[in-house]
C-alpha positions as CSV (number, residue, x, y, z in Angstrom):
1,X,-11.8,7.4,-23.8
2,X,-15.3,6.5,-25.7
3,X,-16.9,10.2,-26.4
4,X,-20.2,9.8,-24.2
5,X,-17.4,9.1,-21.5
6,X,-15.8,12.7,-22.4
7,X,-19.5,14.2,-22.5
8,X,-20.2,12.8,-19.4
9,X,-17.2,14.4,-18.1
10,X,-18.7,17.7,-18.9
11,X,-21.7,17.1,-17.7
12,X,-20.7,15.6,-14.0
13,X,-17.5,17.2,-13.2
14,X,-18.2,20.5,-14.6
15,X,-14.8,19.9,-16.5
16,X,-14.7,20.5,-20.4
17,X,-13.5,17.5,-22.2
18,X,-11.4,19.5,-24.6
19,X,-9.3,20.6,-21.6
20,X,-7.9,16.9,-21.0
21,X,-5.2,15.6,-22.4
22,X,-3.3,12.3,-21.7
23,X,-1.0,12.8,-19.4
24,X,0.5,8.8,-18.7
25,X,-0.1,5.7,-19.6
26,X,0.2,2.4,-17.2
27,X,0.5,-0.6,-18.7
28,X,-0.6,0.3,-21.9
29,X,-4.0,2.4,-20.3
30,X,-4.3,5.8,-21.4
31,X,-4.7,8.2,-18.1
32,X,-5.9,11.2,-18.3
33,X,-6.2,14.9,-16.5
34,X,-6.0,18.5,-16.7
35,X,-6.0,21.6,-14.6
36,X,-8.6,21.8,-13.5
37,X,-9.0,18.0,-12.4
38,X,-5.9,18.9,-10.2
39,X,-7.7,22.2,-8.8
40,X,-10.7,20.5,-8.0
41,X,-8.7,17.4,-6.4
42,X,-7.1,20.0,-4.3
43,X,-10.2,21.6,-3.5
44,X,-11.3,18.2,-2.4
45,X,-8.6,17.6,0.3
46,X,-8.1,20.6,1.5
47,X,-10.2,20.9,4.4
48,X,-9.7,16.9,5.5
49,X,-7.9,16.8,8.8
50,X,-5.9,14.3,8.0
51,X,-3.7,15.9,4.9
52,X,-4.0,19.4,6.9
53,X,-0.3,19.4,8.1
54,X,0.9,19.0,4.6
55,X,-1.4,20.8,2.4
56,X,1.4,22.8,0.9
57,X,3.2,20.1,0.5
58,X,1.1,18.2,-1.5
59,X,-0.2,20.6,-3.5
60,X,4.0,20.7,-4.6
61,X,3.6,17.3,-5.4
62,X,0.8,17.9,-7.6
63,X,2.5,20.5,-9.6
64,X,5.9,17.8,-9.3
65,X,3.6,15.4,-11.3
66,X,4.3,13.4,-8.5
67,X,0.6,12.8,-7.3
68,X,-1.2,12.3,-10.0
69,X,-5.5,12.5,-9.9
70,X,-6.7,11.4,-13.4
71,X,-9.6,10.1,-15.5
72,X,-10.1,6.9,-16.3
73,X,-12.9,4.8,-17.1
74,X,-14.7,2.1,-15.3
75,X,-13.1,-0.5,-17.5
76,X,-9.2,0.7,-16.4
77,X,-10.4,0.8,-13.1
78,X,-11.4,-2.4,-12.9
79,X,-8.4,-3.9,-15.1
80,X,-5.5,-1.8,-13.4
81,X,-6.7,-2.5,-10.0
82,X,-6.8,-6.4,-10.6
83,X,-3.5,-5.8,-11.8
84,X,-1.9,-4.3,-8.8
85,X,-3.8,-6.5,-6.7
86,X,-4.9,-3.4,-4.9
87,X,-7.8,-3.7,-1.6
88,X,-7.5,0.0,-1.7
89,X,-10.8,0.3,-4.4
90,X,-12.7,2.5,-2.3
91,X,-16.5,2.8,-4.4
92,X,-15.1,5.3,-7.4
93,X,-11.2,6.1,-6.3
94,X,-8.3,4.2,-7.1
95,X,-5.0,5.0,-5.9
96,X,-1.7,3.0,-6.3
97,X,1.8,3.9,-6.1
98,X,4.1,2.7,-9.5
99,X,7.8,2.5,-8.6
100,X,8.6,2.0,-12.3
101,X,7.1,5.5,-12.9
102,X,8.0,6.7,-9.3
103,X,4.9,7.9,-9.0
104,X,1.5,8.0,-7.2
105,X,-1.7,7.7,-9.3
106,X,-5.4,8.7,-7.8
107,X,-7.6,7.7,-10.6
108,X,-11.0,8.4,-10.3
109,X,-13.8,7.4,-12.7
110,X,-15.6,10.3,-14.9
111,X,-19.3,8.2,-14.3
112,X,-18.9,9.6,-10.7
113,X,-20.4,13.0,-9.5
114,X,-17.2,14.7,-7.6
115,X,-17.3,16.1,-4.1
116,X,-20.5,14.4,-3.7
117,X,-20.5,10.4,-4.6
118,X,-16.8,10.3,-3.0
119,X,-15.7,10.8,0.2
120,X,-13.2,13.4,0.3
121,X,-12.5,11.8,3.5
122,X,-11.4,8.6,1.3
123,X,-9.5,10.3,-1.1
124,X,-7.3,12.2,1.4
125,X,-6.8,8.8,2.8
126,X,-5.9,6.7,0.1
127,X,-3.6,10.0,-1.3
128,X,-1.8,9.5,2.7
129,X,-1.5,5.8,1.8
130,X,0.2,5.2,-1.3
131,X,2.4,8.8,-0.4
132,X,4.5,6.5,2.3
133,X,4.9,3.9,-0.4
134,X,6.4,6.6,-2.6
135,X,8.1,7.8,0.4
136,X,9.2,4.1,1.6
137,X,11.1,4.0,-2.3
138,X,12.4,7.2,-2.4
139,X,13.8,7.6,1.3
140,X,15.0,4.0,1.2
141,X,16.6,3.3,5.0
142,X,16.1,6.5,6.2
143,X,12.5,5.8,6.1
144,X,12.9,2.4,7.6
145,X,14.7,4.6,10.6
146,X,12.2,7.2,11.0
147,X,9.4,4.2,11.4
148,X,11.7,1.6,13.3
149,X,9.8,1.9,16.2
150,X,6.5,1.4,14.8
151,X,8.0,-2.1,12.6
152,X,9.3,-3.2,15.9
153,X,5.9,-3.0,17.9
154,X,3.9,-4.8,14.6
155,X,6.3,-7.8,13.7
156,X,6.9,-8.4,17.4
157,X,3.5,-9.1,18.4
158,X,2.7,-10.9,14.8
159,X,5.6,-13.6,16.1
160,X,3.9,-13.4,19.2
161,X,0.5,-14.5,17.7
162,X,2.2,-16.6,15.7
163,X,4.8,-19.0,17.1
164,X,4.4,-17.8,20.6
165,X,8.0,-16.1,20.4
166,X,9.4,-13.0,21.9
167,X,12.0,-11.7,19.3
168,X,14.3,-9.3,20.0
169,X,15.0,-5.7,18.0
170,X,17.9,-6.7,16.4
171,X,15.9,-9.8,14.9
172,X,12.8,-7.7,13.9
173,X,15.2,-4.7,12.3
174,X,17.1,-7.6,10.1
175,X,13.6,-9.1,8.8
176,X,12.4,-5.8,7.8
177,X,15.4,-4.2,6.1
178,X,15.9,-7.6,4.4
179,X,12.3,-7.5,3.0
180,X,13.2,-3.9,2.1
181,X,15.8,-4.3,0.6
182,X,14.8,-7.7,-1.2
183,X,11.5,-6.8,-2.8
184,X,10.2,-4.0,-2.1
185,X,13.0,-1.8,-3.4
186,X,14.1,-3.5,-6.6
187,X,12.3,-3.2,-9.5
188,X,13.0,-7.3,-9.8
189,X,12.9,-8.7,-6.9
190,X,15.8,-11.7,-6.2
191,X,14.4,-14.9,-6.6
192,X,16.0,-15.9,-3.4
193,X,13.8,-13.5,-1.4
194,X,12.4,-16.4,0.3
195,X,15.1,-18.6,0.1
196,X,17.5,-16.2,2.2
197,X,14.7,-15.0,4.8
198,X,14.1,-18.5,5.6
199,X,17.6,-18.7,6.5
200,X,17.6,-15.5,8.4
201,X,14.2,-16.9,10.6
202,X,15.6,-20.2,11.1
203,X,18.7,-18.4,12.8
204,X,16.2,-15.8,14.7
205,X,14.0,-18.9,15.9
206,X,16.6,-20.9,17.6
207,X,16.7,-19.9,20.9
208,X,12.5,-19.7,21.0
209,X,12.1,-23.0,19.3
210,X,15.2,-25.4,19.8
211,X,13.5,-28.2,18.0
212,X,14.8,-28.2,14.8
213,X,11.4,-29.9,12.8
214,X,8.9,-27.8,14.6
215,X,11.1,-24.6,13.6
216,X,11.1,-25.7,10.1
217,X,7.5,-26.7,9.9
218,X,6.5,-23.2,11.5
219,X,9.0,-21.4,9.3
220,X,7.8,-23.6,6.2
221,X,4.0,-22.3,7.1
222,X,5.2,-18.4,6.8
223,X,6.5,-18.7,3.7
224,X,4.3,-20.8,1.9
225,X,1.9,-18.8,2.3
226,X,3.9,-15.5,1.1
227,X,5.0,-17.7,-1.7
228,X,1.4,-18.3,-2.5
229,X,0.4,-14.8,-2.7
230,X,3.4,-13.9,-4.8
231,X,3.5,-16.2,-7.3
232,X,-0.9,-16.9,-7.6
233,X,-2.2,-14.5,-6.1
234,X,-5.8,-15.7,-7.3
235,X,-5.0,-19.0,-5.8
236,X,-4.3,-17.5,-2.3
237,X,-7.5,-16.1,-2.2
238,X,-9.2,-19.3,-3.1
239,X,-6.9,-20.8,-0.1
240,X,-8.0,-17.9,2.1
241,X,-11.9,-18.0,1.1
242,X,-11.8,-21.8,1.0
243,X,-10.6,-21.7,4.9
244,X,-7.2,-23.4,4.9
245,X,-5.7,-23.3,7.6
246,X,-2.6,-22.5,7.3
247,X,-3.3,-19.3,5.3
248,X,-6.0,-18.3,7.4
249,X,-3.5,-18.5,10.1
250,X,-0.6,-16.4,8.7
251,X,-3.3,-13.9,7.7
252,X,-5.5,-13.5,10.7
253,X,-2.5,-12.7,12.5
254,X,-1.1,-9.9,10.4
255,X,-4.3,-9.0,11.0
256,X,-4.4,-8.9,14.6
257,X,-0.8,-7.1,14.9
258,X,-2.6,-4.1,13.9
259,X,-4.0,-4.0,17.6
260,X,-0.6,-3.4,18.9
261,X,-0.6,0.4,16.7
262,X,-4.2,0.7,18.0
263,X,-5.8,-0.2,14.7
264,X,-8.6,-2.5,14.7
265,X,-10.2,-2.8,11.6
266,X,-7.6,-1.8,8.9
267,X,-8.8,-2.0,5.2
268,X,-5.6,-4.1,3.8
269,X,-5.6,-7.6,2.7
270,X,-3.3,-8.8,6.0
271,X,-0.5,-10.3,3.5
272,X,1.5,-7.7,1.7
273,X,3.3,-6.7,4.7
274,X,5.7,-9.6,3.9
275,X,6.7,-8.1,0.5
276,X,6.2,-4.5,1.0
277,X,7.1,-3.5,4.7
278,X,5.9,0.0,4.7
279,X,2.4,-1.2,3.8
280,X,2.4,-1.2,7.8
281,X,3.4,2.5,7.6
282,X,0.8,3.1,5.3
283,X,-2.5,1.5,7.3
284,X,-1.1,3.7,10.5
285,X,-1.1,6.9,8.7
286,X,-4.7,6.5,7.0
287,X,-5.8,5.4,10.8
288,X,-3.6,7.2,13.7
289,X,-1.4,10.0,11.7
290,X,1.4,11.3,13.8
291,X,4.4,13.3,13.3
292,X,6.5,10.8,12.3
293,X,4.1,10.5,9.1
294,X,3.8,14.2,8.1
295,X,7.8,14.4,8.4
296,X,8.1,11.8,5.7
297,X,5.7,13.7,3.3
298,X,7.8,16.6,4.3
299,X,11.4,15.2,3.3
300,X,9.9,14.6,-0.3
């Protein structure tokens, strides 16, 4: 970190420079953070409603180097969140789970006044978000269990939306532990992913679509799309931004199954549910909390 960064530490944190140390680097950024980063971080979320049931908990993940609040600068921001492809930029905070590290990151940028240019609010947030990630990794299927419910209800009104169809638990519970198990959890992914899910929905959509073209034209829309975003995702966003329709489609509609968990307006780019399942669990608990979330942050 440049030294008028360090100074300006000092001067808007109230945190001494000297006190910091580096305490990980992701992929190849320095991060930094100290002790009394992490005091003031818990200072910050401490009185936010939404963290309230697990305060204590948190603040062992903290001291578990498990949560991580650090320093960087506007540059690593800016580079690490294009990176990870993450929507979850909210003005100054950046927070992002790293399964090859295992842990959660909250970096926030020294340029910004604390406790008064962010939003504590935001922060407890984002810390909620990327904790059922963690959570999603770590409790593998017994976090797919504790959540069924709420998977069910989300990818049963997304087929709805999108190919009219009424699919059955058993159906839904098979999609969602195969993208589990598929992509989210391994650290590389099988390159058949999409190969064996389209096998799985063309068995699934049988019974709702008998015509053998118009399944394989709908199935072929899905995962284009998913391909897109996985393989370019700069591309997808030009497909998305340029209005085709196919994309638009697929996304609008992950969009809309938030309605079914009472969730309007949810701050995610409506894609990533396909690779990373519990990005569903993660919207819910930054917008309706329940018990269900603070016993996952519980079982870590």
């Amino acid at each position: 970190m440049a030294v008028h960064e360090l100074q300006y530490i000092d001067e808007a944190w109230g945190i001494l420079p000297k006190s910091l140390s580096v305490v990980d680097t992701v992929e190849g950024q320095k991060l930094y953070s100290s002790e009394a980063l992490r005091k003031k971080f818990v200072m910050a979320i401490a009185n936010q409603k939404i963290l309230a049931p697990v305060t204590e908990k948190i603040n062992n993940l903290i001291e578990r180097q498990i949560v991580i609040p650090c320093f960087a600068s506007g540059n690593v921001i800016r580079l690490i969140g294009h990176k990870f492809f993450s929507d979850q930029m909210s003005k100054a905070i950046l927070g992002f789970y790293f399964n090859k590290k295992n842990k959660v990151y909250v970096m926030l940028d020294n340029h910004v006044k604390f406790l008064f240019f962010m939003s504590n609010k935001n922060l407890s947030s984002l810390t909620m978000h990327e904790l059922m990630h963690y959570a999603s990794w770590n409790l593998r299927l017994s976090f797919f269990n504790l959540h069924k419910d709420t998977f069910r209800t989300f990818w049963r009104y997304f087929y709805k939306l999108q190919l009219d169809l009424n699919l059955p638990n058993n159906y839904i519970d098979a999609f969602v532990v195969h993208m589990l198990k598929s992509f989210e959890y391994p650290l590389n992914p099988s390159k058949n992913f999409l190969v064996n899910f389209a096998n799985l929905m063309f068995e699934a959509f049988k019974v709702g679509i008998p015509d053998e073209d118009r399944r394989e034209k709908e199935i072929s829309h899905i995962l284009a799309t998913v391909k897109l975003y996985v393989t370019d995702p700069n591309s997808f966003i030009r497909h998305l931004s340029s209005g085709n329709s196919v994309v638009v489609g697929v996304v609008r509609n992950l969009q809309k199954a938030y309605k079914s968990l009472k969730i309007r307006s949810p701050n995610t780019l409506a894609i990533q549910e396909f690779i990373f399942p519990s990005e569903v669990i993660c919207i819910q608990s930054q917008n309706r909390p329940n018990s269900k979330h603070y016993a996952t942050i519980k079982a870590l």
